[in-house]
Structures are given as structure tokens and as C-alpha cells.
C-alpha positions as CSV (number, residue, x, y, z in Angstrom):
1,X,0.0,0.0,0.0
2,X,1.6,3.6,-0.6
3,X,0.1,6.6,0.8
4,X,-0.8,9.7,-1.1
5,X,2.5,11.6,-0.1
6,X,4.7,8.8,-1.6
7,X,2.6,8.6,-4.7
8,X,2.2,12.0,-5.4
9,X,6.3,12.6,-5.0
10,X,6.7,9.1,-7.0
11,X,4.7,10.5,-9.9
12,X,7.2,13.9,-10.2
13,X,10.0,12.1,-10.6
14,X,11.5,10.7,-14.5
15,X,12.3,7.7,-13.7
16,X,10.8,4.7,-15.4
17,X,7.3,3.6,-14.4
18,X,9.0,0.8,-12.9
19,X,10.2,2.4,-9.5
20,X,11.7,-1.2,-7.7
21,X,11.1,-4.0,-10.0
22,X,13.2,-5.5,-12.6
23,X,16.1,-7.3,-12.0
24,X,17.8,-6.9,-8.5
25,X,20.7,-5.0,-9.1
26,X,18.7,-2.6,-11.4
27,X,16.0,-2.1,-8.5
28,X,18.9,-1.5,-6.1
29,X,20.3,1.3,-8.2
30,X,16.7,2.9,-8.7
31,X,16.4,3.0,-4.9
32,X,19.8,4.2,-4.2
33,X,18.5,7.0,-6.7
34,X,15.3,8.1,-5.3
35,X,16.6,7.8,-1.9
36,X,19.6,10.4,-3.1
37,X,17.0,12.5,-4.8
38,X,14.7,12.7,-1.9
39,X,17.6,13.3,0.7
40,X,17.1,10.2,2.2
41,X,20.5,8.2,3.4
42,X,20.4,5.0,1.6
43,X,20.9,1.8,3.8
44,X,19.1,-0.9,1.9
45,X,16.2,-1.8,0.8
46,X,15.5,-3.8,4.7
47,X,15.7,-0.9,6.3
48,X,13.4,1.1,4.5
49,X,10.8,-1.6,5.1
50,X,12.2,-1.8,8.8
51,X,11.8,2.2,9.0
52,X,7.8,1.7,7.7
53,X,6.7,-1.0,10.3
54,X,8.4,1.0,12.9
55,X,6.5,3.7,11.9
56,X,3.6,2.1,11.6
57,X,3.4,1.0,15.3
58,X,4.8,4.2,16.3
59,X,1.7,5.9,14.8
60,X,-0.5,3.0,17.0
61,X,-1.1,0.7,13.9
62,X,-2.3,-2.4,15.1
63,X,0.0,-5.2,14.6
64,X,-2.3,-6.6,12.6
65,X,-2.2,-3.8,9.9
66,X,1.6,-4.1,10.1
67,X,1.7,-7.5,9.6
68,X,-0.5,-6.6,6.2
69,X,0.8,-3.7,4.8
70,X,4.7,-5.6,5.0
71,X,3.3,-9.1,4.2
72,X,3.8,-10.9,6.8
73,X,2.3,-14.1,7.0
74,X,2.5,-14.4,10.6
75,X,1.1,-11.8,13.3
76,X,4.1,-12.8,15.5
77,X,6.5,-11.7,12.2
78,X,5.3,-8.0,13.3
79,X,5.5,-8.0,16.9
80,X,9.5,-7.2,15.9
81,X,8.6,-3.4,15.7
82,X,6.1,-3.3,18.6
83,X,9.4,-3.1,20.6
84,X,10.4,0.4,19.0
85,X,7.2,1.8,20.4
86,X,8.3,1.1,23.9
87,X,8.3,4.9,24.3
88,X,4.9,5.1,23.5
89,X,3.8,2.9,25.8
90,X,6.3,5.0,28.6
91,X,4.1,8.1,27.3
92,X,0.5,6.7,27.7
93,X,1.2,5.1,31.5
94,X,3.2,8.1,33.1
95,X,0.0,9.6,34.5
96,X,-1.1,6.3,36.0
């Protein structure tokens, strides 16, 4: 799933209608690209995924919708990122 942000920058740039697919190497080259165009550092393709189910639970996705949108098979694939939103969780039980 991409939101309308991503889309709406994806369809201003001149590369290819093909953004990641094609062969490996090729689709690593395209990201390294758009992640130099965008001002992004590039650390791989993982971490970019990584980055978006952190987010995600960040945000208060369920882990349910994370396990989804990154196509996990398992619910228990997801739970990884629930740990990064250990702060959240520090946040929402201070007042008790």
C-alpha cells in the first residue's frame, strides 16, 4: 500500500514507471537514486521496510495492519517493531 505523499512525489520524478522492479541489481540502483533525490540516506532496501513497520506501530497501527501492509504471514512476524514503540507505551502510562 503507498500513501498519497509517496505517490504524489513518485509520480514527479523521470524515472521509469518501474520504481523497484526489474532485476535486483537494477532495482537496487533505482532506490539508491530516489533515496539520493529525496535526501534520504540509503541503507538498503530492509531498512526502508524496517523504518515503515516502525513507523507504523509508532503511529499506533495495530499489529495486525503491520503485519499486512509488510506481508507478513504471521502476526508474530510483526511484533519485531512493537518493541520500537516502547516509548509510546512510557508516554501513555506516566499519568497512571
Amino acid at each position: 500500500m503507498i500513501g498519497e505523499s509517496l505517490a504524489t512525489a513518485l509520480k514527479g520524478l523521470s524515472e521509469s514507471s518501474w520504481v523497484i522492479g526489474g532485476s535486483y541489481p537494477a532495482a537496487v540502483e533505482r532506490l539508491r537514486r530516489l533515496c539520493t533525490r529525496a535526501g534520504v540516506p540509503y541503507r538498503g532496501h530492509h531498512a526502508l521496510r524496517h523504518y515503515a513497520g516502525t513507523r507504523l506501530t509508532q503511529e499506533g497501527a495495530s499489529l495486525d495492519d503491520v503485519a499486512r501492509h509488510l506481508g507478513h504471514s504471521a502476526l508474530e512476524t510483526a511484533r519485531i517493531y512493537a518493541k520500537w514503540s516502547d516509548e509510546e507505551l512510557r508516554r501513555r502510562m506516566a499519568g497512571w
